[in-house]
C-alpha positions as CSV (number, residue, x, y, z in Angstrom):
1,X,0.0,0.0,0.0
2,X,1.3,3.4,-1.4
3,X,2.2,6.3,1.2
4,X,-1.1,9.0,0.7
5,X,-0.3,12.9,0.2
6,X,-1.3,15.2,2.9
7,X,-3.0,18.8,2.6
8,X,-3.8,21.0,5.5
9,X,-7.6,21.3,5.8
10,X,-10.1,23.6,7.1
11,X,-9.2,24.3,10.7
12,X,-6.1,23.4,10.4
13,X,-6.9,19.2,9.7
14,X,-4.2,17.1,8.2
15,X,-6.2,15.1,5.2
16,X,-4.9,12.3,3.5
17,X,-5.4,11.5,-0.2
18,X,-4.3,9.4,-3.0
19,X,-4.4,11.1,-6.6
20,X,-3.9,9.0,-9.8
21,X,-2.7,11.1,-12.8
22,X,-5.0,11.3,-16.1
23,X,-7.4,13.0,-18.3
24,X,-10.0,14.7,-17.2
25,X,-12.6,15.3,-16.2
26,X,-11.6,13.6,-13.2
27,X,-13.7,10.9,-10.9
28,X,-13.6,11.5,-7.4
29,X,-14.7,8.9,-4.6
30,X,-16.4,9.8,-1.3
31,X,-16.9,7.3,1.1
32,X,-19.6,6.3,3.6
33,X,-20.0,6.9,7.3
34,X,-17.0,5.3,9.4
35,X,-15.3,4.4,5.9
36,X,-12.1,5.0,4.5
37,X,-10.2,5.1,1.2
38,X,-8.9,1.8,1.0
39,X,-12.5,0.2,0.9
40,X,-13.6,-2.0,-2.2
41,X,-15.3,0.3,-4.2
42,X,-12.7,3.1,-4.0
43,X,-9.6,0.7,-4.8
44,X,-12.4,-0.9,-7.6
45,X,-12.6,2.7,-9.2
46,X,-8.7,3.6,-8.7
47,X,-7.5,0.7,-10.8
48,X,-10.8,1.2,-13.6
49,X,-9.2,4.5,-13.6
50,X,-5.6,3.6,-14.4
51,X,-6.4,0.8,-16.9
52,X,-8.3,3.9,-18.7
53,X,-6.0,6.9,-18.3
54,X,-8.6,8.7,-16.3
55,X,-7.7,11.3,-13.2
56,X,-8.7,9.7,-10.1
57,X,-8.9,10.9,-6.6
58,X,-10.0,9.5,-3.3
59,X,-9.8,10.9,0.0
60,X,-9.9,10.5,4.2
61,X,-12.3,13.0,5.5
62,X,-11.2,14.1,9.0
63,X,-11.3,11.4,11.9
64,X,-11.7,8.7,9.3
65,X,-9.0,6.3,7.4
66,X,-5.6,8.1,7.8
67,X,-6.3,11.4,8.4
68,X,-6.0,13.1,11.5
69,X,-8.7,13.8,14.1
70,X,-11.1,11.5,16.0
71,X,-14.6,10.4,14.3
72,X,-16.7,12.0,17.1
73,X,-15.4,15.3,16.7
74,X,-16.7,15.5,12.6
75,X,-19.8,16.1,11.7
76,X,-21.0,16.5,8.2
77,X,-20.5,19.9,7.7
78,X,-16.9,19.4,8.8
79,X,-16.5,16.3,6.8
80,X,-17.7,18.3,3.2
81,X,-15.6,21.1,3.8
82,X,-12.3,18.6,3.8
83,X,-13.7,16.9,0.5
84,X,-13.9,20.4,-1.4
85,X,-10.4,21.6,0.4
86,X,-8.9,17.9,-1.6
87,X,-10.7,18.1,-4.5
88,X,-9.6,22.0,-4.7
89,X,-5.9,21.2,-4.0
90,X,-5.8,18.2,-5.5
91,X,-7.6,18.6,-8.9
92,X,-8.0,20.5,-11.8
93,X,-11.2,21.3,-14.3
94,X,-14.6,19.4,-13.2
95,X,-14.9,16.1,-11.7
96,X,-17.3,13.4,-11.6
97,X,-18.4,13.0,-8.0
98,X,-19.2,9.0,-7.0
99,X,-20.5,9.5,-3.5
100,X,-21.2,5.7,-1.1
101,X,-23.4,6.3,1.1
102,X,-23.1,9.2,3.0
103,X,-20.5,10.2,0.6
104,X,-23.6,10.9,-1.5
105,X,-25.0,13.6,0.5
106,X,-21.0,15.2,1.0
107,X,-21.1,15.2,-2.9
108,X,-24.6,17.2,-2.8
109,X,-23.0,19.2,-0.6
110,X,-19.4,19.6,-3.2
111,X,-22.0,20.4,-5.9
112,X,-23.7,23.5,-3.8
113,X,-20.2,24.3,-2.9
114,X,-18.5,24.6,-6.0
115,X,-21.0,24.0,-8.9
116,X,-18.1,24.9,-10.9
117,X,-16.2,21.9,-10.3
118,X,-18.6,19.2,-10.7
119,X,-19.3,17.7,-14.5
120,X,-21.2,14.6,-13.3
121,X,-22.7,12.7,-10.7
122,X,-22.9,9.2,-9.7
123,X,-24.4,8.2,-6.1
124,X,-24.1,4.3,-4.8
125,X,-26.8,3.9,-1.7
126,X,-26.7,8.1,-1.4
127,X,-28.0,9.1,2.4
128,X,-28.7,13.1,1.9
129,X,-30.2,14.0,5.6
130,X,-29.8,11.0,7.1
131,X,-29.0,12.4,10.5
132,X,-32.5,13.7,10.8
133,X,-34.6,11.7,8.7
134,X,-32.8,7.8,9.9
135,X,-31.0,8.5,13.1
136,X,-32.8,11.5,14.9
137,X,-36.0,10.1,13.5
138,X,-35.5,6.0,14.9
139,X,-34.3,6.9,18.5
140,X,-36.8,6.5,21.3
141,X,-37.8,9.7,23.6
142,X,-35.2,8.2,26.2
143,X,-32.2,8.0,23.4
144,X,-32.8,11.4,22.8
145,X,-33.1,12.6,25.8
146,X,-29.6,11.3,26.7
147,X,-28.1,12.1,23.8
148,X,-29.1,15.8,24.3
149,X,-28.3,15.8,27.8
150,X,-24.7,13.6,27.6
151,X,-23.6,14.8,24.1
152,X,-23.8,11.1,22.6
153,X,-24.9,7.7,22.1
154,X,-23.6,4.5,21.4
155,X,-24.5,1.6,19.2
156,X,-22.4,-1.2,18.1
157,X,-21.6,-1.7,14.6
158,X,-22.1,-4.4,12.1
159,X,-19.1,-3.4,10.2
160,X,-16.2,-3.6,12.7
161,X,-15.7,-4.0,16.8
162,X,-15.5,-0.4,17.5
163,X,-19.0,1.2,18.2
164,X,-20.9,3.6,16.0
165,X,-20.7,6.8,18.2
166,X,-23.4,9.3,17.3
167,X,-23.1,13.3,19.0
168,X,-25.6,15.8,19.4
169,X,-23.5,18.1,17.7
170,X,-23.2,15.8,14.4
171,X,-27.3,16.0,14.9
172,X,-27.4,19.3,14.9
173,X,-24.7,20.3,12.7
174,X,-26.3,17.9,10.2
175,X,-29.6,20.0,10.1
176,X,-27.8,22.9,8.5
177,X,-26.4,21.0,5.6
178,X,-29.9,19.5,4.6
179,X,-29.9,18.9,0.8
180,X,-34.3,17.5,0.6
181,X,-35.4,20.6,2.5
182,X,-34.4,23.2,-0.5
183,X,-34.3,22.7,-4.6
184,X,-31.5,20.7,-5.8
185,X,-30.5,21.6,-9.1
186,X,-27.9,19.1,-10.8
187,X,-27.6,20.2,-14.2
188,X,-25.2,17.3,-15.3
189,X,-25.4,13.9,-15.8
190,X,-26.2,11.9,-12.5
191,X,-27.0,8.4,-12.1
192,X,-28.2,7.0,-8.6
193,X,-27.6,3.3,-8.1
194,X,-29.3,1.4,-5.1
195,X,-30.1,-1.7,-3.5
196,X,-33.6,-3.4,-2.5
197,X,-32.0,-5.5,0.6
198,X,-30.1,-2.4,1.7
199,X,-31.3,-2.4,5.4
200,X,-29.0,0.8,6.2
201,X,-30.7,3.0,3.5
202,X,-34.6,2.1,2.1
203,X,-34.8,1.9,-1.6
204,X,-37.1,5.1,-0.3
205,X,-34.7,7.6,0.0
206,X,-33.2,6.9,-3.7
207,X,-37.0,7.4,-4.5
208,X,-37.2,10.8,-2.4
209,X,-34.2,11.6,-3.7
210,X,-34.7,11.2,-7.4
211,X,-38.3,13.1,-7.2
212,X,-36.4,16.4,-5.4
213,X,-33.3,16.9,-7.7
214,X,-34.0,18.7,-10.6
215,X,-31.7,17.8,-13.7
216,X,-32.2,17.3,-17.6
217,X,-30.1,13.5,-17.4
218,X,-31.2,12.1,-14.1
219,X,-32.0,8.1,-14.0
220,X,-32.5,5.8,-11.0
221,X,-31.0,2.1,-11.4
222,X,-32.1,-0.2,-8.7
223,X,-30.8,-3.5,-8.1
224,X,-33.0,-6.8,-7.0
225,X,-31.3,-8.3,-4.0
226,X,-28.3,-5.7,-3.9
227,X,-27.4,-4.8,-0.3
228,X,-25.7,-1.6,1.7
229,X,-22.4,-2.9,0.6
230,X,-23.1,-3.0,-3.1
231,X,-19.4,-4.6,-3.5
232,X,-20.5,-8.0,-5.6
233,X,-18.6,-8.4,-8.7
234,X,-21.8,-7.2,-10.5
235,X,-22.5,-4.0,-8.3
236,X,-18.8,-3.1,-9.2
237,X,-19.2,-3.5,-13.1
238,X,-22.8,-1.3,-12.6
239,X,-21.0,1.2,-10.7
240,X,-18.1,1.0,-13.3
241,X,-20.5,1.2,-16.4
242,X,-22.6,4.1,-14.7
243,X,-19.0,6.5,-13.6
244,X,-18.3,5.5,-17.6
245,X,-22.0,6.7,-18.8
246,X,-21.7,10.2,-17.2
247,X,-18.2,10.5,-18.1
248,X,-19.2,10.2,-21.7
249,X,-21.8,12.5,-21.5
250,X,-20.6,14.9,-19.6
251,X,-17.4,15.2,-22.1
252,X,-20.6,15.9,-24.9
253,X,-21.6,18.5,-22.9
C-alpha cells in the first residue's frame, strides 16, 4: 500500500489522499460513514481509472482512514468542507463525483459548494439528511433525551468492533447541511444506483431523492437483492458502467 499525500484542511486538519494522474474530467470517490479510502469500491474505481487513463482521486475526511482527528469530533458539515479543500488542492477542471453512502449527500453538498467543479454525478446507496430523517428520527424519547443531555450515544456496529458513536453536535450540525429541504439543481449527468435489501438505506430515500433533484439526465438504477455494501462483482461492473455513462456525456456536454 502506497504512502497518501497530505493537505492542510479547514481548521487546520491534516487530510490524506491518493491522486492517480490522467485525463480529465476527473472521478472523485467519497466514502460512507466510518469508511475510508482503501475500501472496495474506491480501490475498484482507482485501478478502472488507471487501466483507462482517467484522473482519479480518493480521500480520508477528517477522523476517518488516515487522516487526523477523531470520528466524534466530525460532523458532516466538517467532513464536506475537507472533501472540497482535496478536491480543490488536489484537482484540476470538473470532476465526476461518486458519492457511497453518506458520501452521497458530502457530494450534494461539493456540488452546492462549488458547482463549478462538478461535471457529473454518480451516487451508490446516497444518504442526503440521514441524520435527521434515519438516526434522529428512529431513536426513542429516552435516546434522545440522553443524547441531548450527555452529548452522545452509542450503538455497536455491524461493520467492525469499535461502536458507531453518534453526537448531538453531528445532529445538529447535520440540520444545517440539509440537501431534501431546499431545490436541488444538478444540471449534469447523474445516475443514482441502489439496492432493494439495503437495510442501512430504504430503496425510499433513492425514490425521495430522485423526485427532489432537478436535472435534464437524471435516471435511478435499482438492483434486485443488492445490499448496503453494493461490492459484488456485478455492483462493481454497474458502478463502473454508470462512472463510464456520465463520463461520456458529460465530455458531450
Amino acid at each position: 500500500m502506497t504512502s497518501p499525500d497530505f493537505i492542510d484542511g479547514p481548521g487546520g486538519r491534516r487530510l490524506a489522499y491518493h491522486v492517480t494522474p490522467g485525463a480529465g474530467p476527473g472521478v472523485v470517490f467519497l466514502g460512507g460513514f466510518k469508511s475510508d479510502m482503501e475500501g472496495t469500491k474506491a480501490l475498484y474505481l482507482e485501478d478502472w481509472a488507471r487501466r483507462n487513463g482517467r484522473a482519479f482521486l480518493r480521500l480520508d475526511y477528517s477522523g476517518h482512514g488516515q487522516s487526523a482527528g477523531t470520528f466524534e469530533e466530525g460532523a458532516i458539515g466538517d467532513w464536506a468542507a475537507d472533501a472540497q479543500a482535496v478536491i480543490a488542492a488536489a484537482t484540476e477542471g470538473p470532476q465526476i463525483l461518486v458519492g457511497s453512502s453518506m458520501g452521497g449527500w458530502i457530494a450534494l453538498l461539493c456540488v452546492k459548494a462549488m458547482p463549478q467543479r462538478v461535471a457529473g454525478l454518480v451516487t451508490v446507496a446516497a444518504a442526503p439528511d440521514f441524520t435527521e430523517d434515519a438516526m434522529w428520527a428512529g431513536f426513542t424519547d429516552a435516546q434522545r433525551a440522553e443524547l441531548m443531555e450527555k452529548g452522545r450515544l452509542e450503538f455497536p456496529s455491524e461493520y467492525d468492533d469499535s461502536p458507531y458513536v453518534i453526537t448531538r453536535r453531528l445532529i445538529e450540525e447535520g440540520r444545517e447541511n440539509f440537501v431534501l429541504r431546499a431545490p436541488l439543481p444538478l444540471p449534469f449527468p447523474v445516475r443514482f444506483l441502489q439496492g432493494t435489501a439495503d437495510e442501512d438505506v430504504d430503496r425510499a430515500v433513492a425514490l425521495r431523492l430522485m423526485d427532489h433533484a432537478e436535472g435534464p439526465d437524471m435516471r435511478l438504477t435499482l438492483v434486485d437483492g443488492a445490499d448496503h455494501r453494493f461490492s459484488t462483482p456485478d455492483c462493481l461492473a454497474l458502478i463502473e458502467q454508470s462512472v463510464e455513462e456520465v463520463v461520456a456525456r458529460a465530455g458531450r456536454a
